[in-house]
N, C-alpha and C positions, 0 to 999 in steps of 0.2 A: 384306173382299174387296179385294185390293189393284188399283189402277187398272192399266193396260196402261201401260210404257213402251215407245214405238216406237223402236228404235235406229234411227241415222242413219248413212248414210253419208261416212264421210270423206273430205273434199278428194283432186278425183284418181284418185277412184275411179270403180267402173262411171258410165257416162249417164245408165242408167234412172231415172224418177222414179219416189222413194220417198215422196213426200208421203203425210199419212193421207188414209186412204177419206173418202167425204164420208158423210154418215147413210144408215143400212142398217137391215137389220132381223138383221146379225149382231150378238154382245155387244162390248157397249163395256169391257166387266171380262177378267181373268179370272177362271178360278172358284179357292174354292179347294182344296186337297189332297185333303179330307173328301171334296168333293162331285165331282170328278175322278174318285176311285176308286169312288166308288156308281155315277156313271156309264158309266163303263167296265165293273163288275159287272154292271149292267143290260143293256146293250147285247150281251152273252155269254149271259146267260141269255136275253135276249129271241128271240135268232139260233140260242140252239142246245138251249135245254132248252124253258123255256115257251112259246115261238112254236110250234115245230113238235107243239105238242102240244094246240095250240087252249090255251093258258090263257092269252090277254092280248086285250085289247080298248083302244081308243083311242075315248073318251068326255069332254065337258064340256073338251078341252084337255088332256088327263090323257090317261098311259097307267098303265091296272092290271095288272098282271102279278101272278100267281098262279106259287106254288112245291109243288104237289100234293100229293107226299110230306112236305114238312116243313110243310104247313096254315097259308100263311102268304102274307097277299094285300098287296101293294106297291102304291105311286101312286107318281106322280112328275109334275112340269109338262113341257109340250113348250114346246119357244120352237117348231119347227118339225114336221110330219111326213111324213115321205119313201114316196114310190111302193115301195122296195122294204123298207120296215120300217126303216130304219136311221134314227131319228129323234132331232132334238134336244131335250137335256132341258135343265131348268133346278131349281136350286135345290136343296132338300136333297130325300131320299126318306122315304115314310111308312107305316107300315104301320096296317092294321086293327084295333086290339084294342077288344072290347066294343063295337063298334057305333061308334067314335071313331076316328079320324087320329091317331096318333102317328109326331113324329119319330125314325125309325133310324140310328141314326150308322154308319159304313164299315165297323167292326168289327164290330157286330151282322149288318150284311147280309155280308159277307163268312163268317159261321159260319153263315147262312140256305144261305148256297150249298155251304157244305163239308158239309152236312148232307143239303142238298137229293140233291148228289151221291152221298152215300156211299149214300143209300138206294136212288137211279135204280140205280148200278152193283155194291152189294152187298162193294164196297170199300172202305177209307180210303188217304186219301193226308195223312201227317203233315208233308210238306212245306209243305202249299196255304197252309194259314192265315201262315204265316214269312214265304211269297215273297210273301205281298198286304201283309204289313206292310213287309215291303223297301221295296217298287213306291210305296207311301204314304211312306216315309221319301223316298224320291230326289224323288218330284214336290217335294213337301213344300221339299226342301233347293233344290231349282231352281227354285223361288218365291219361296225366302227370298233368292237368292245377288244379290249387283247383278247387272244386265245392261251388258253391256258397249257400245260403242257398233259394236264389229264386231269381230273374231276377235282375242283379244287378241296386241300382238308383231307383227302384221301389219306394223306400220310402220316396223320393224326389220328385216324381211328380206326385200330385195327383191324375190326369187322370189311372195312370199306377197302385197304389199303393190298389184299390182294388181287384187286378187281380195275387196273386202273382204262385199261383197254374198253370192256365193259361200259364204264361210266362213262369215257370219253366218248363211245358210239351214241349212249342215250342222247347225250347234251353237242351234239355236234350237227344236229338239223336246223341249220339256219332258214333256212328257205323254205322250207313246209311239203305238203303234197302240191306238186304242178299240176294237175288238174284241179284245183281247187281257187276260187277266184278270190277267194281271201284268205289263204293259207296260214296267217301268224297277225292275224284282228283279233284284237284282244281288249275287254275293258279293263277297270282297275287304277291303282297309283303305278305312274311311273315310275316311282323309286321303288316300291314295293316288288315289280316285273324284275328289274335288277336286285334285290338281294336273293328270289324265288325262282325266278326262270332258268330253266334247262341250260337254252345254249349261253348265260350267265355263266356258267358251272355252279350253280347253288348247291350250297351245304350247309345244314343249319342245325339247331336243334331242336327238337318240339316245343309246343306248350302244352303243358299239364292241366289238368282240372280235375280235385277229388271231388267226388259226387257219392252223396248219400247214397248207400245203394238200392234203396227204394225205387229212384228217381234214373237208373240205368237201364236202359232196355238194350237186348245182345239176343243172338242167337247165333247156334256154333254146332257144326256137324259129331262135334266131339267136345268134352270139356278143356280137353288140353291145346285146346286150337284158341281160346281167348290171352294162352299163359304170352306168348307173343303184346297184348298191349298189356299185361303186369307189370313184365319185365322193367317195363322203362323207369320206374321210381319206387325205390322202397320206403318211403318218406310217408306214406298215406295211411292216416288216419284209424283207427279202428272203427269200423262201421259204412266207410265210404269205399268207390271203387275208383281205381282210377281212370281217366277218360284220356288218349292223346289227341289233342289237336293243334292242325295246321296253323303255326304262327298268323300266317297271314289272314286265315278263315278266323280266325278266335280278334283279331284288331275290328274286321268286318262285322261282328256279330257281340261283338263285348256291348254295346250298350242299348241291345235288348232288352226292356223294359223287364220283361219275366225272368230274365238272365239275371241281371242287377239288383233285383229283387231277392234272387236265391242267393248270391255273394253277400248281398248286405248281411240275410237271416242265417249266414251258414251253412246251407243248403249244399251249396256248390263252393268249393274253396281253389281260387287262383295258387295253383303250388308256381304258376311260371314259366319258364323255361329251363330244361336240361335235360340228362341222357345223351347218351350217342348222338353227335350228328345224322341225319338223313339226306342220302342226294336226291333232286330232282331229276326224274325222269323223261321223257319226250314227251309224258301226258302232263305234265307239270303238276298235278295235283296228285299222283302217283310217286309215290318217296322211300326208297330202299338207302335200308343200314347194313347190307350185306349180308344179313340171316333173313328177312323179312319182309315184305312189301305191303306197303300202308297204304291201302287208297281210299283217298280225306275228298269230301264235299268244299267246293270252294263256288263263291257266290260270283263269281267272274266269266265273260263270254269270252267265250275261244273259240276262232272258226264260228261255228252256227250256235251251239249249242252253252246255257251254262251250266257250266262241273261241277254241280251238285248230286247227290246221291239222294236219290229218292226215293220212298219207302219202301217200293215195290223191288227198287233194283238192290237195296241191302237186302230183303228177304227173300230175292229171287236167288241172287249169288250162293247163301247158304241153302237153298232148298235144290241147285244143281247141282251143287257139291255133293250133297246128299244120292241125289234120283240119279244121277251120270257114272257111280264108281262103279257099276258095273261095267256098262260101254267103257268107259275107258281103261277097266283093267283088260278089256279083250283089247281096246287097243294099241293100248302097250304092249301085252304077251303075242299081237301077231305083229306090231312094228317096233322093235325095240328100240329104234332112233328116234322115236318120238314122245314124248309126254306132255303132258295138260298140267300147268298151275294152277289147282282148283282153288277156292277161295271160301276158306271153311268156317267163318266168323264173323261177325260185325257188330258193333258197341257203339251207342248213343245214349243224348240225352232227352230223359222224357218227362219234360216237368209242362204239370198241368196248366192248360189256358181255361180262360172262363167258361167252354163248357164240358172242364175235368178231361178232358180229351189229351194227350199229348201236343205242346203245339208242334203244327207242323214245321215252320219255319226253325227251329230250333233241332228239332228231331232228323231234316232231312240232311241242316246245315252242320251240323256237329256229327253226324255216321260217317263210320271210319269202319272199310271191310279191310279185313286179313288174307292175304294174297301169299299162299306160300311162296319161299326166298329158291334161291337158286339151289344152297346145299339140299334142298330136298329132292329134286328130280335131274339136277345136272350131272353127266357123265363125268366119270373122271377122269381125268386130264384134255380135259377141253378146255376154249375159252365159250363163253357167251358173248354174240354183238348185235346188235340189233340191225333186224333186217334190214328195214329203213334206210340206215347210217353204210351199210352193205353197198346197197344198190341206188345211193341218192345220184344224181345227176352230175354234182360237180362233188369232188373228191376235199368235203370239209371237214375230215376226220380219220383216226387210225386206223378205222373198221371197214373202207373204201372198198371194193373191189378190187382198184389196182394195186394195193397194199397187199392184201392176200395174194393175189397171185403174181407180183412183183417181176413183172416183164415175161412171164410167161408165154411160149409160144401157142398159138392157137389150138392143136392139138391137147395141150396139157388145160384150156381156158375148157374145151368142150370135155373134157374129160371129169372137171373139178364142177361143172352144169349138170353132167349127168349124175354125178355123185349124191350134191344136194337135191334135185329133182326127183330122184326115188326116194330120199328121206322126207319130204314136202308133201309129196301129191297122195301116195296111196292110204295114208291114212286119215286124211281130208276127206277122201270120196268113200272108204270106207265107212266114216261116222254119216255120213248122209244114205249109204245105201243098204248100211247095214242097221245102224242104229238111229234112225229118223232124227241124226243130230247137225246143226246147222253149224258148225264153225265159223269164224270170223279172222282167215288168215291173211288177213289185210298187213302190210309191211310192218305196221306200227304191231301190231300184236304179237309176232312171231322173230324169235332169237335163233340166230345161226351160230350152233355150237362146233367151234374147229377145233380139231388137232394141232399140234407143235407144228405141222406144215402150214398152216391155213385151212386143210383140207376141209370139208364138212364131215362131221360124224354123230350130230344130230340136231333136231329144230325141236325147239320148245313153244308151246300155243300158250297165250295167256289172255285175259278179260274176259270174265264170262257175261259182262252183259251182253255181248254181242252175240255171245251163244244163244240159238234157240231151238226148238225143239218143233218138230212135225208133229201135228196131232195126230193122224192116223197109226203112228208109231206107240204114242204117248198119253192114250186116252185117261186109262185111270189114273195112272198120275198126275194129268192136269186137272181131274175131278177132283182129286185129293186136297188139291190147294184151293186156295180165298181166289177169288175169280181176277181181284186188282193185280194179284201178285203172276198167276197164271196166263191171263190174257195177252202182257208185253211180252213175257217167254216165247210164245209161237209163232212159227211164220209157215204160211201153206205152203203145198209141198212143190207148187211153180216158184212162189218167192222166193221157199228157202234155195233152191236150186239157183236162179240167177244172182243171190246173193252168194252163195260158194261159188261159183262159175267167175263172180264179179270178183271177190275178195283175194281167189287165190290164183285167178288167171290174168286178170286183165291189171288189177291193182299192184300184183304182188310179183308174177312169172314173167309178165309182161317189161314191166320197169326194172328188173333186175336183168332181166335178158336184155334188155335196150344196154344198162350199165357194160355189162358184157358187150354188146356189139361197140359199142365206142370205143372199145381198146383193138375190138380187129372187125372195122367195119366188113371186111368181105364175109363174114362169117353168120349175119342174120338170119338166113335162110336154112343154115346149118343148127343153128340154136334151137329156132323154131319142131326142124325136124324130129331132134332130142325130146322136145316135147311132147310131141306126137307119141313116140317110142315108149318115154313112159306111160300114155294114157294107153296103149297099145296093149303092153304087159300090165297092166291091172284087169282090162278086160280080158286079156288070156287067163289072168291066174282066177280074175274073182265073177265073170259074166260078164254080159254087156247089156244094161236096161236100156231099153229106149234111148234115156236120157243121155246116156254114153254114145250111143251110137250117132246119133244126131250130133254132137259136139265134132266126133271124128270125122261126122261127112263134111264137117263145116259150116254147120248152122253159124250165123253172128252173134257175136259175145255180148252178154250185157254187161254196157258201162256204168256208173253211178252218176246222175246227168246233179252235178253237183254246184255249178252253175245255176242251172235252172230252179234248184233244191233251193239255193237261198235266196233267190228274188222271189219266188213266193212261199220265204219265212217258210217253208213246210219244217217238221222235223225228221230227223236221218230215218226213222223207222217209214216214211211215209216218200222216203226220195224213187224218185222212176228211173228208165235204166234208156238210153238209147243201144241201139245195135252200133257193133263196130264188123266191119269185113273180118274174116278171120282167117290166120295163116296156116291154117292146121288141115285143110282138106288135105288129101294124097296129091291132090292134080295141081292143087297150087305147089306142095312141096317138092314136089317131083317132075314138073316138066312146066309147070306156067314160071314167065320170069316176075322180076319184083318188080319190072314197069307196069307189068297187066296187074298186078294187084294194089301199087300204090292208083294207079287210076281209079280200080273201083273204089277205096277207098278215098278220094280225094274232088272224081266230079270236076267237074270244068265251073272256070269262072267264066258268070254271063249276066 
């Protein structure tokens, strides 16, 4: 088990201190490969198969979890156990055979679950078992790769080289989301994954392509929101514009018969590679130069889905850019720790297929939207880190929890929770209750901007596909638009609800609170409470609808049953939510203990 190396910050860089945590009772290792992906298994089945079905109990420090249909009973150690079931495990996994513990290696339980499945849903999916060995290769290779001391190339271009803190949080997510049963499955060239990938530390520089400007199609909430992909080459042409794309996506798509055809006749001209490097971000097809964020269509599966930009989501992004500056200039003027990276642009190529059409394949594979950079909404003197890299599990990065708060006593830990927690929450429930808008403050989307202490002093929201909009809020405006482009935008007003509920409680408040309780396990219930507090004070200051009210009696949380989402191939706009028990009623926080709640969440093995 290889020891944790803590990258450092270099000379020049952020304030914050990155010193190690002082002794905790989070691990001192990380794990490795093997036991990463048992646990990330576990954690899927425990949330969305065996928990809700009563088959697991937490016993002697052990959780046993039971697979019913495949007749096959699992153990496993806890370092820690959480108020809403999401517990931490340790060490390898073991099953029952003949009355004895044996150890099961990732592969075995990984056909435990393919099996378990095919019987619960009366389906197979001959994918499943591929993308878990992918997701075991990439941790695996991200374990073995050196770590760098901060975003490699950083200190080579200027733009980049104030920001090393920052870059190191993007690219320090080896392991993925744990609930997620293939976390870091990925198609593609292996050698390609290493010059490109995040936790690689890729830094690169673009490829170019001047394009007749006939043959460019863009749209941009302003004109001066395209000057962003100009910038990058002066070298172009009179008559053409220039187009950036993703090295990797331009080797993918170079011998496109209509592509090749437009290079032969001069149509489209190969300028190459240069400009500014760009680092890779956690989304890997997502590439900041330190003024700018570029997000490039790449024809590669990641997790579920492939990272291409597709025509609805280029013309949706500039048409919320558009419709949302109102809502969000109120929501800035009522929370000033918060702001939205809107995404005011986007540029492709549109060269006609045989029926004079745009081809698609080309159009959705070359769009490139414009993602305002950090100098435009970042406070000053803060750092940016991303939440993710915040609140990941095992401390693979300078942007850790226990870095920030650097041996802190428990008091000063709930003190630095409630700080970010009213920068987080009120203006998330604000955009749903007051402007029928759905945010997406899932870890990965949201930046935790600290002061020279570590402290929080504001969050910044970014992606806007995941943003959507309630129709009953939003009617003429979504009459306004092309119905292709309109229709993925909305989610009804129960969806959009358990997808906020899901994004920023259970994904987001949840796993970072757990971060926290691993440095002062006695403190979960205390955590929890804070939480409460702030949901508390927003309905003092702003109402209590329904929907509030019912969260604070303690209705159950919906999870994203993400597991289930990809054995039947559905896609993320179409995933379903199981209930988890929740620690936020009064009576649990106030007088029931955390045995009576881990039971209800946990259910007896039978």
């Amino acid at each position: 088990m290889p020891s944790l190396t803590v990258p450092q910050t270099p000379s020049g860089g952020t304030p914050i201190s990155l010193r190690s945590p002082g002794s905790t009772a989070a691990p001192a290792h990380l794990p490795t490969a093997d036991d990463a992906v048992a646990h990330t298994l576990l954690n899927c089945l425990l949330r969305e198969v065996s928990g809700p079905e009563h088959q697991t109990v937490v016993t002697d420090g052990r959780l046993l979890l039971r697979l019913p249909r495949r007749g096959v009973l699992l153990r496993v150690a806890l370092r820690r156990t959480s108020l809403i079931g999401a517990h931490r495990f340790t060490g390898p996994v073991s099953e029952q055979r003949d009355g004895d513990w044996t150890e099961v290696d990732w592969r075995r339980l990984a056909e435990y679950t393919h099996d378990e499945l095919s019987l619960r849903t009366g389906v197979r999916n001959e994918e499943f078992l591929e993308q878990i060995v992918s997701s075991h290769a990439a941790v695996a290779s991200a374990l073995a790769a050196p770590r760098a001391d901060a975003a490699p190339d950083s200190a080579s271009n200027d733009r980049l080289a104030p920001l090393p803190a920052y870059l190191a949080s993007e690219q320090s997510l080896l392991f993925g989301h744990r609930f997620h049963p293939t976390p870091k499955a990925r198609t593609g060239d292996p050698r390609a994954w290493s010059a490109y990938a995040p936790e690689a530390g890729a830094s690169f520089p673009l490829r170019h392509l001047a394009v007749r400007s006939g043959l460019i199609a863009e749209e941009y909430a302003d004109a001066a929101a395209v000057a962003p992909l100009d910038r990058q080459r002066t070298d172009v042409p009179e008559g053409y514009r220039l187009l950036p794309v993703h090295p990797w996506q331009y080797e993918t798509l170079r011998e496109h018969p209509l592509l090749r055809a437009a290079l032969d006749r001069g149509d489209v001209i190969d300028l190459g590679p240069g400009g500014q490097p760009f680092a890779a971000t956690a989304s890997v097809r997502t590439l900041y130069d330190g003024e700018t964020f570029l997000k490039f269509s790449l024809n590669v599966r990641i997790t579920n889905c492939l990272r291409k930009n597709s025509s609805y989501e280029l013309s949706g992004a500039v048409a919320l850019t558009r419709v949302l500056a109102p809502a969000l200039a109120d929501l800035a003027d009522r929370f000033p720790g918060s702001a939205v990276l809107r995404e005011p642009a986007y540029r492709t190529l549109a060269l006609p297929g045989p029926d004079g059409t745009p081809d698609r394949a080309l159009f959705e594979g070359f769009g490139v939207i414009v993602r305002e950079g950090l100098p435009k909404r970042l406070a000053p003197g803060t750092t940016p880190l991303l939440a993710a890299a915040v609140a990941d599990e095992y401390p693979t990065g300078p942007a850790h929890i226990s870095r920030l708060l650097d041996g802190a006593d428990e008091r000063a830990a709930l003190d630095w929770w409630s700080a970010y927690l009213d920068l987080l929450v009120p203006p998330v429930l604000a955009a749903y209750f007051d402007h029928g808008l759905v945010l997406e403050p899932h870890l990965q989307n949201v930046l935790i901007c600290v002061d020279g202490d570590g402290r929080p002093a504001q969050v910044l929201f970014r992606d806007l596909e995941g943003t959507k909009l309630v129709p009953d809020h939003h009617a003429d405006t979504l009459a306004a638009l092309p119905p292709e482009v309109a229709g993925p935008m909305t989610y009804d007003a129960q969806r959009g609800w358990d997808r906020v509920v899901y994004c920023l409680l259970v994904n987001h408040v949840a796993e970072l609170l757990a971060a926290l309780a691993d440095l002062h396990p006695g403190a979960e219930a205390a955590l929890w409470a804070r939480v409460r507090a702030t949901l508390q004070s927003y309905t003092d200051r702003f109402g209590c609808p329904p929907r509030m009210a019912a969260l604070l009696a303690g209705v159950p949380l919906p999870a994203k049953a993400n597991l289930l989402t990809r054995w039947e191939r559905k896609a993320d706009r179409e995933a379903g939510y199981v209930r988890l028990p929740s620690p936020l009623a009064e009576a649990v926080l106030g007088g029931a203990t955390g045995a009576r709640v881990l039971r209800g969440t946990t259910g007896g093995a039978r």
